[in-house]
ROFIRO-65419 format. One record per residue (C-alpha): x, y, z; residue in one letter; residue number from 0. Coordinates in steps of 0.5 Angstrom, whole numbers, plus 500, padded with zeros to 3 digits. Layout:
<rs>
X_Y_Z_a_NUM
...
</rs>
This chain:
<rs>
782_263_458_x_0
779_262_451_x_1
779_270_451_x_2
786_271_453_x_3
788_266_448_x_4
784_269_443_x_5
787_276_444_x_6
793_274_444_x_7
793_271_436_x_8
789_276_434_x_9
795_281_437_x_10
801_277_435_x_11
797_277_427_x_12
796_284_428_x_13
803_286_428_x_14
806_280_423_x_15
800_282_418_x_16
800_290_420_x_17
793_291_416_x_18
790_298_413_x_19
785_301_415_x_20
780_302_408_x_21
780_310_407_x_22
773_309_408_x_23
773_306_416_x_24
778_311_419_x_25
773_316_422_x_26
769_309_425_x_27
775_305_427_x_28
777_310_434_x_29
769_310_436_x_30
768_302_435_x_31
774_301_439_x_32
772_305_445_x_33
765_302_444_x_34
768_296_445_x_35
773_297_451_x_36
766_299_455_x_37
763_292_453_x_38
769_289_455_x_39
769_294_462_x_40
762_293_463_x_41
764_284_463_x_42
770_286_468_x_43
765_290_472_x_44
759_284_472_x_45
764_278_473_x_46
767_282_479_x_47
760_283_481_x_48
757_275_480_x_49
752_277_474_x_50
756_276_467_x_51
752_272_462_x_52
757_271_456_x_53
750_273_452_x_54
749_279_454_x_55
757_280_452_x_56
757_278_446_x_57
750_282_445_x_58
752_289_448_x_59
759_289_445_x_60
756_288_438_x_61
751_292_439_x_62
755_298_443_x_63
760_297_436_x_64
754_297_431_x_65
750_304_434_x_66
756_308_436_x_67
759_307_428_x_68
752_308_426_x_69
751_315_430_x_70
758_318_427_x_71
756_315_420_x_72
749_319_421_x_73
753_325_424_x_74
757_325_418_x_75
751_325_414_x_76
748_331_417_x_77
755_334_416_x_78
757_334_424_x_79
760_328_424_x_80
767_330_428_x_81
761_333_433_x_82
756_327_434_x_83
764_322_435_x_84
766_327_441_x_85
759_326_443_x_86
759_318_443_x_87
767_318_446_x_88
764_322_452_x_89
758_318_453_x_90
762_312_453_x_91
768_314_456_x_92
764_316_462_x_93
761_308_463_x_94
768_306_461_x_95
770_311_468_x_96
765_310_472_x_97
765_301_470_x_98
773_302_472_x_99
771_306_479_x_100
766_300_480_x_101
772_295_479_x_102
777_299_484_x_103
773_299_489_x_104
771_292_489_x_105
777_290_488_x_106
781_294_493_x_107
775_295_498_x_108
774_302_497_x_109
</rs>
């Protein structure tokens, strides 16, 4: 409940602040959000399944936010950042999808 509540603030002063994104944050921000939605798929599997710790959320979340926006920031340094984001998004994507599959057939029984 405390979640829901949370989201829903930060959702309404996302639209009444209308915040800027720094220069500097862009090419991170879209690797951030897709680490972070597959913590928050990953949550939604594990309660499903019995398992969730909100530890281990808060630890996988951070975390999947801090390594991704570090490989496309070591990418940038080599010079091959828009090919290590791809990379990042298709691995991610890919939990992200197989976490979604899980809860489907968990819920629909299929």
């Amino acid at each position: 409940m405390i979640a829901a509540v949370g989201l829903l603030v930060g959702i309404i002063l996302g639209v009444i602040l209308q915040p800027d994104v720094p220069l500097w944050m862009q090419p991170y921000l879209p690797i951030a959000v897709v680490a972070a939605l597959d913590a928050v798929f990953g949550a939604a599997r594990a309660l499903l399944d019995g398992v969730f710790d909100d530890r281990v959320f808060v630890i996988s979340f951070l975390s999947n936010v801090v390594v991704a926006a570090l490989l496309v920031f070591l990418g940038d340094q080599l010079g091959v950042g828009a090919q290590i984001s791809t990379g990042v998004v298709v691995v991610l994507a890919m939990r992200i999808f197989a976490n979604v599959a899980a809860i489907r057939r968990r819920l629909l029984k299929a």
